[in-house]
N, C-alpha and C positions, 0 to 999 in steps of 0.2 A: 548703343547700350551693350554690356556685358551679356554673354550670354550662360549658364548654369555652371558650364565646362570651364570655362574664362575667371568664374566668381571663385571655383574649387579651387583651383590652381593659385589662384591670388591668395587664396586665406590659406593656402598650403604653406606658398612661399614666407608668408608672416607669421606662420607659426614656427616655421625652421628658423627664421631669423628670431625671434623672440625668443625661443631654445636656446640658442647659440649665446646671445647677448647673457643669459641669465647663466648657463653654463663659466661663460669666458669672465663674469664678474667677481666670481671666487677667487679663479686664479692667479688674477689681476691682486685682489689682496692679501691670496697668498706670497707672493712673488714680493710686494714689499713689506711682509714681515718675513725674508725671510732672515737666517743668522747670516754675516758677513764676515769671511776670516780674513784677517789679517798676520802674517805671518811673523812679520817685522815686530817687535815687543814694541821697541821706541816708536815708531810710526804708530801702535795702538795705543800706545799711553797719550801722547798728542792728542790723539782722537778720542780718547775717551776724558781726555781735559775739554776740551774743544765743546763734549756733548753735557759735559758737568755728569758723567758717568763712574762709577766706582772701578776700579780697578779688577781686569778681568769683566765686567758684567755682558749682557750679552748684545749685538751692536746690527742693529738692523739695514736693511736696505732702505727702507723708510725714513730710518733718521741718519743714515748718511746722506740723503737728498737734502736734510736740511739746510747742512754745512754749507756759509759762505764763504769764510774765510778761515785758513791756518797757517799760523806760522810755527813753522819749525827747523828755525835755523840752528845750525852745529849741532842738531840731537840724536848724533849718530844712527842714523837711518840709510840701510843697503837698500830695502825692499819697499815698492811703492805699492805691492800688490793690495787692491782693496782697497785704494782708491778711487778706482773706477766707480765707482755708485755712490762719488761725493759727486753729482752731477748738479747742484746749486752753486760749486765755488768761483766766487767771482775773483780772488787774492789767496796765489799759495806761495808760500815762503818756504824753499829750501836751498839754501845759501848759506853761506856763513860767514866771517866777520873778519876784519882787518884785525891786527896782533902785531904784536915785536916778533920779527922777523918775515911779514909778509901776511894774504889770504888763508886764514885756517877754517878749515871746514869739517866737525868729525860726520856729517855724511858722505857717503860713497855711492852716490847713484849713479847705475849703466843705463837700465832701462828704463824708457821712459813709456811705455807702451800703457800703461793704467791712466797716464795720461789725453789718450786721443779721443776722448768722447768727452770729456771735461770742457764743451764748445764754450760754456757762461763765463770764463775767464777772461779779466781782463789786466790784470797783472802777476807777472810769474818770474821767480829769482829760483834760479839753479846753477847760481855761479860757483865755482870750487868742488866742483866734483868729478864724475871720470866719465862723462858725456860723449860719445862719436859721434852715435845717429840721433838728429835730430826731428828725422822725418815722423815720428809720432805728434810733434806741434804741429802740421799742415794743416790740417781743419781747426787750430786755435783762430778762428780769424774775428774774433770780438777782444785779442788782444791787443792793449794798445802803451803795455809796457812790458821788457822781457829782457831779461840779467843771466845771461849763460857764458857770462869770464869764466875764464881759470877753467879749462875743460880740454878736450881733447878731439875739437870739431875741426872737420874739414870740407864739407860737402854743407852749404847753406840755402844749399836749392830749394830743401822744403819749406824756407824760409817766405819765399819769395810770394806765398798768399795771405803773408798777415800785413796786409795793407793800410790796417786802422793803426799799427804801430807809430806810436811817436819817439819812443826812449828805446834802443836797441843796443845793448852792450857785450862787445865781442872779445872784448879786449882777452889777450893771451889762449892763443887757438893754434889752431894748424893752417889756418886758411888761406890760400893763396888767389883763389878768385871771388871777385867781389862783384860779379857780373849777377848773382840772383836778387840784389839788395836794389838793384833798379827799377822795381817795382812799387819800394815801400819809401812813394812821395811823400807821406806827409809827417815824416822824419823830421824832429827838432835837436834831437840829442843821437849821435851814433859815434861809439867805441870800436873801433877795430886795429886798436895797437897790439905791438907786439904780435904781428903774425906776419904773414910772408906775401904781403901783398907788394906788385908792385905798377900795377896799370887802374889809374884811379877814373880811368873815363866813364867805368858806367855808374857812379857820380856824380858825374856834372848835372842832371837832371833833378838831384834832390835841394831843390832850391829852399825849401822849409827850413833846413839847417841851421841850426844856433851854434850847436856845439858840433865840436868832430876832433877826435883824436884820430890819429894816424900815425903818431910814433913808433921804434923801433922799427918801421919796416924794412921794404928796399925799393924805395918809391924815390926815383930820381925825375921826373915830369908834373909839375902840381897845376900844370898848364888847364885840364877839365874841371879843376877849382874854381878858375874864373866867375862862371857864374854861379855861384855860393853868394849872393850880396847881403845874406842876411849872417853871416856867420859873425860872432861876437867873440868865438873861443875857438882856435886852430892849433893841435898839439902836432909838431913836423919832427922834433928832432930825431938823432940816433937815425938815419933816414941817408940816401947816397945823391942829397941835394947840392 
């Protein structure tokens, strides 16, 4: 049995804790109302289509959780800042479109940092834009399709924890090893033309493969291809076969 001193001490403890909770409940709802800026105009006007919001109004924390999905392809968007506390989206579109004479994209995205806490994603297009570091997707790993052409990547290593990926398109990059993408078995579609690969052995392992581009490179041994038996679609040429 508790003794006087024992019973104090407990009802002490539960009153600080019951304090605490009724204190920290406020803050908690202040925190998602609070105002959300966005810097980027085009990136808010999206957003405030997105939310059926008037232009200009004023755009919470709250109700950027809602957002599942945006697409905003070619809407000339630099700035992703303030998307971070779209933490519902599970599909973000910022790509842009095939044209007479090639990929045209009028966004210009470097950073992708508003990105890394956006875990509920599970498809993401950032093809045509001006992409290096990719390592803010590492903790995307509920993705399981991801479009980042037409960029300026060379380091794919943070790639190498979105494991649920299936669709991966690399195509026209900097990249010359292809040794982090040995991780992401259950690949059915992967792009990696036009970049500067030319040792395909860490490869041979993705046996899920349907599709695979690998054109443009300097890839003279397709020998770790072999076991590829499921491949339906093989793009080699412009290659030093």
């Amino acid at each position: 049995m508790c003794n006087d001193k024992e019973k104090t001490m407990r009802n002490q403890i539960l009153f600080i804790l019951s304090t605490l909770a009724l204190l920290m409940h406020p803050l908690s709802l202040s925190a998602q109302n609070q105002v959300v800026t966005i810097p980027d105009v085009n990136l808010r006007a999206v957003i405030e289509d997105s939310l059926d919001k008037a232009s200009g109004a004023t755009i919470t924390r709250a109700e950027m959780a809602t957002l599942t999905r945006i697409d905003a392809r070619d809407a000339n968007i630099n700035n992703l800042a303030g998307l971070e506390y779209a933490t519902g989206l599970t599909h973000l579109d910022l790509g842009g479109e095939w044209g007479e004479g090639g990929y045209i994209n009028s966004n210009d995205i470097s950073n992708l940092s508003p990105l890394s806490g956006l875990t509920s994603l599970t498809t993401l297009r950032l093809a045509g834009n001006s992409i290096s570091d990719v390592s803010p997707l590492s903790n995307l790993t509920r993705l399981t399709f991801l479009d980042i052409q037409h960029n300026s990547i060379s380091n794919v290593s943070p790639l190498s924890n979105l494991t649920r990926l299936t669709s991966l398109d690399l195509e026209r990059n900097s990249i010359s090893d292809a040794s982090p993408l040995s991780n992401l078995t259950r690949l059915t579609k992967l792009d990696i033309s036009q970049n500067s690969i030319s040792d395909l052995s860490h490869l041979s392992g993705l046996t899920h493969l349907i599709h695979l581009s690998l054109w443009g490179n300097s890839i003279s041994d397709v020998s770790p291809l072999s076991n590829l038996t499921r491949l339906t679609s093989l793009e080699l040429h412009i290659n030093n076969i």
